[in-house]
C-alpha positions in Angstrom: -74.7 103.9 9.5 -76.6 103.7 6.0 -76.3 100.3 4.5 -77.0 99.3 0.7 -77.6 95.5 -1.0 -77.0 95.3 -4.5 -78.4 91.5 -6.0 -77.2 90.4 -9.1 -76.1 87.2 -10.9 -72.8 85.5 -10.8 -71.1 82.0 -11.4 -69.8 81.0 -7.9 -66.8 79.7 -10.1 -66.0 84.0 -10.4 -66.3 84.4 -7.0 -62.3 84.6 -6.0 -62.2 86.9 -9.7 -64.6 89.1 -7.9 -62.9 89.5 -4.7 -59.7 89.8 -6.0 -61.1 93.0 -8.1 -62.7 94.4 -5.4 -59.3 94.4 -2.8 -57.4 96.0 -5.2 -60.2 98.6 -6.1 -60.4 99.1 -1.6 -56.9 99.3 -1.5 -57.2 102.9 -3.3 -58.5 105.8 -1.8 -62.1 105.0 -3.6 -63.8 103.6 -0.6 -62.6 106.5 1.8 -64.2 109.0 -1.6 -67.4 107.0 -1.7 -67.9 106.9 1.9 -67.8 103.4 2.5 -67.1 101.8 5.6 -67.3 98.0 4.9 -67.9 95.9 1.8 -69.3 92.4 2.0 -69.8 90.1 -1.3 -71.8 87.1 -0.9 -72.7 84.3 -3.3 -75.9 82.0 -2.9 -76.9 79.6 -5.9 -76.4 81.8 -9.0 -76.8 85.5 -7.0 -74.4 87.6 -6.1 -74.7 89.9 -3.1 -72.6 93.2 -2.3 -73.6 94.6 1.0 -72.0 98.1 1.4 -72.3 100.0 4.8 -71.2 104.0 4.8 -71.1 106.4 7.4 -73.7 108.2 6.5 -77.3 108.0 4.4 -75.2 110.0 1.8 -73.5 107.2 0.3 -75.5 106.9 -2.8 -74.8 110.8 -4.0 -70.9 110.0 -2.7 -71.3 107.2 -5.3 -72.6 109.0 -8.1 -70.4 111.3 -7.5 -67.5 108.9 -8.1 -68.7 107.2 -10.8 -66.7 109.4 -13.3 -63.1 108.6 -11.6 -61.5 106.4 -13.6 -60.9 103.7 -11.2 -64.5 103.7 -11.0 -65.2 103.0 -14.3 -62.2 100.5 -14.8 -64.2 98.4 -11.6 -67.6 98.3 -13.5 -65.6 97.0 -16.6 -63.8 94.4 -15.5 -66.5 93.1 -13.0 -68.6 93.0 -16.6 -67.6 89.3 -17.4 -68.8 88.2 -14.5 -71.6 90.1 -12.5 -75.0 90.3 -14.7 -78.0 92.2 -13.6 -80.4 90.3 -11.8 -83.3 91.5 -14.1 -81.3 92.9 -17.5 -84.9 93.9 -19.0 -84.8 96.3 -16.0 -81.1 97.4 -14.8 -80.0 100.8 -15.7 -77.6 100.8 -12.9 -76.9 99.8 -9.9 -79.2 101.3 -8.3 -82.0 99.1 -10.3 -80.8 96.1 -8.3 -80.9 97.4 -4.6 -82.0 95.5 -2.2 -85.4 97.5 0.1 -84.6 97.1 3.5 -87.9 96.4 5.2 -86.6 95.7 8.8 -84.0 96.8 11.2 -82.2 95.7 14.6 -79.7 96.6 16.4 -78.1 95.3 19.3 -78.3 97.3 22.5 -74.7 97.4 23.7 -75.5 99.2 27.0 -76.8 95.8 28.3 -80.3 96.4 28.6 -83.0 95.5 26.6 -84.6 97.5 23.8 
């Protein structure tokens, strides 16, 4: 499983806003086109987190591929008011405010030890 972090900035007051757009955006096909297997949206003290885990390291040309379908682009719209770019001298898209994952673990789940 590939997994991606986007940071940003967000009011926690647009936190149930947020969620709200993003289950009626899963509730399409668009996750199953993009690849993605599970979304997660965190808030902590001004920052927004979106933790998205797809099947495969391929998510990010799945997403690009996407990002001319209209539900797509209605998503990035509305999420405008309320998600800003953690660094806006920076952001070009979303790939501007990924996360680098610089460690990994994973469970063993035969019971041994790794």
């Amino acid at each position: 499983m590939h997994s991606t972090l986007i940071v940003a900035r967000m009011d926690i007051e647009s936190s149930a806003e947020v969620g709200r757009l993003f289950a009626e955006f899963d509730r399409t096909e668009m996750p199953h086109r993009m690849g993605t297997r599970r979304r997660q949206l965190f808030a902590y003290k001004g920052l927004y987190f979106h933790l998205q885990d797809f099947d495969a390291d391929n998510g990010g040309e799945l997403i690009e591929d996407a990002k001319t379908d209209p539900r797509f682009v209605q998503i990035s719209d509305d999420l405008k008011p309320f998600i800003e770019a953690y660094d806006p001298a920076t952001w070009r898209s979303p790939a501007d405010a990924m996360a680098t994952r610089f460690y990994d673990w994973t469970a063993d789940t035969t019971g041994g030890h790794r």
